[in-house]
C-alpha positions as CSV (number, residue, x, y, z in Angstrom):
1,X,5.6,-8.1,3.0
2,X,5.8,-5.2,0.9
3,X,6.9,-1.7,2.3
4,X,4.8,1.2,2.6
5,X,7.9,3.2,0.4
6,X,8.2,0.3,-2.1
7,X,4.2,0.5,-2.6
8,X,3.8,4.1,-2.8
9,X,6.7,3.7,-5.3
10,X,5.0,0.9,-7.7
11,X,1.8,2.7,-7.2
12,X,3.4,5.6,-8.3
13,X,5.1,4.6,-11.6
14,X,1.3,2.6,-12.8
15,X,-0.7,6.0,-11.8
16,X,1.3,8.7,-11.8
17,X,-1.2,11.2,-12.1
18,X,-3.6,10.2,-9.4
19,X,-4.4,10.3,-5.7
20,X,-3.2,7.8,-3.9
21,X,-3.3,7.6,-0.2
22,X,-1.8,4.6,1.8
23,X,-2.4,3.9,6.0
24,X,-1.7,1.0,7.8
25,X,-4.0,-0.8,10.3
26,X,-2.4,-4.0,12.3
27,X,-0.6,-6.0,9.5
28,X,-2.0,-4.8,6.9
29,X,-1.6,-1.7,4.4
30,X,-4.8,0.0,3.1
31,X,-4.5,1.7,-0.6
32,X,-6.7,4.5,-1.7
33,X,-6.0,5.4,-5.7
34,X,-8.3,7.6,-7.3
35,X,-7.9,9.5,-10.4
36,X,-10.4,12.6,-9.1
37,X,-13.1,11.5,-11.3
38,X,-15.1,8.3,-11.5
39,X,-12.3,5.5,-11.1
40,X,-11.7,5.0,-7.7
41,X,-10.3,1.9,-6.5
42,X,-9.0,0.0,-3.1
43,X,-6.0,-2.2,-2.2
44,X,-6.2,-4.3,1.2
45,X,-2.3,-5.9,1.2
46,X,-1.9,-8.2,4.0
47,X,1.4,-10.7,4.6
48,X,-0.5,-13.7,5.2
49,X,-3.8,-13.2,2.4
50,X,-2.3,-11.5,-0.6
51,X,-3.8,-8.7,-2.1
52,X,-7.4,-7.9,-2.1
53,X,-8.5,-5.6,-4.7
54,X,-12.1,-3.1,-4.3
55,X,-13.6,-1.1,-7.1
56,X,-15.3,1.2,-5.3
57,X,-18.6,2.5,-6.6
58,X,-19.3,6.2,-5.8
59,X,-22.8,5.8,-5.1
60,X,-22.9,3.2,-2.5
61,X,-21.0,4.3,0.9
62,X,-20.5,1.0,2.1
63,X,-17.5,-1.8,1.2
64,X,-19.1,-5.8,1.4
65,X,-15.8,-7.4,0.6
66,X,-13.0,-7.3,-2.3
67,X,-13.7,-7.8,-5.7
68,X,-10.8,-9.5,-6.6
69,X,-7.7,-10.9,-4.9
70,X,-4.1,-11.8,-5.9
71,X,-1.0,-12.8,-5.1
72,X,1.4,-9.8,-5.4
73,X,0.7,-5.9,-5.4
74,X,1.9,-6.4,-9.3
75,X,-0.6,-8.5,-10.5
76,X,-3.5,-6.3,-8.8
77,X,-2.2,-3.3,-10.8
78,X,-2.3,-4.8,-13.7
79,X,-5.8,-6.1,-13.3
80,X,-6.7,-2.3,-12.8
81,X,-4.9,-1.1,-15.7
82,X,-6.9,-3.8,-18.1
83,X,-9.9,-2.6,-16.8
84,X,-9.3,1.0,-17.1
């Protein structure tokens, strides 16, 4: 499983200028990144299920499951980059 540091860190170097807030709850580590505007998106990174990846929708209040899931922290970046 990846660290909280190491995360923060890779977050970091992919959005450098935006918000990014990351808790943990039981095993797994919950990422907020937002860029203050209208892309705001959510990581759920767990040891046993990979990566789960939320693009979060300001108008609804409510999160009904991931949108995508992956493997690695790495590969869910880089599906938010190509859709930025």
């Amino acid at each position: 499983m990846i660290s909280e540091s190491n995360l923060l860190e890779l977050v970091k170097v992919k959005f450098p200028s935006w918000n990014i807030n990351i808790r943990q709850s039981g095993v797994a580590l919950w990422v907020n990144v937002n860029d203050g505007d209208s892309n705001y998106f959510e990581f759920q990174v767990t040891p046993s299920e990979g990566v789960g990846v939320s693009i979060i929708d300001s108008a609804k209040s409510d999160m009904s499951g991931h949108d995508e899931g992956f493997e690695t922290v790495e590969k869910a970046v880089d599906y938010l980059l190509g859709l930025l």
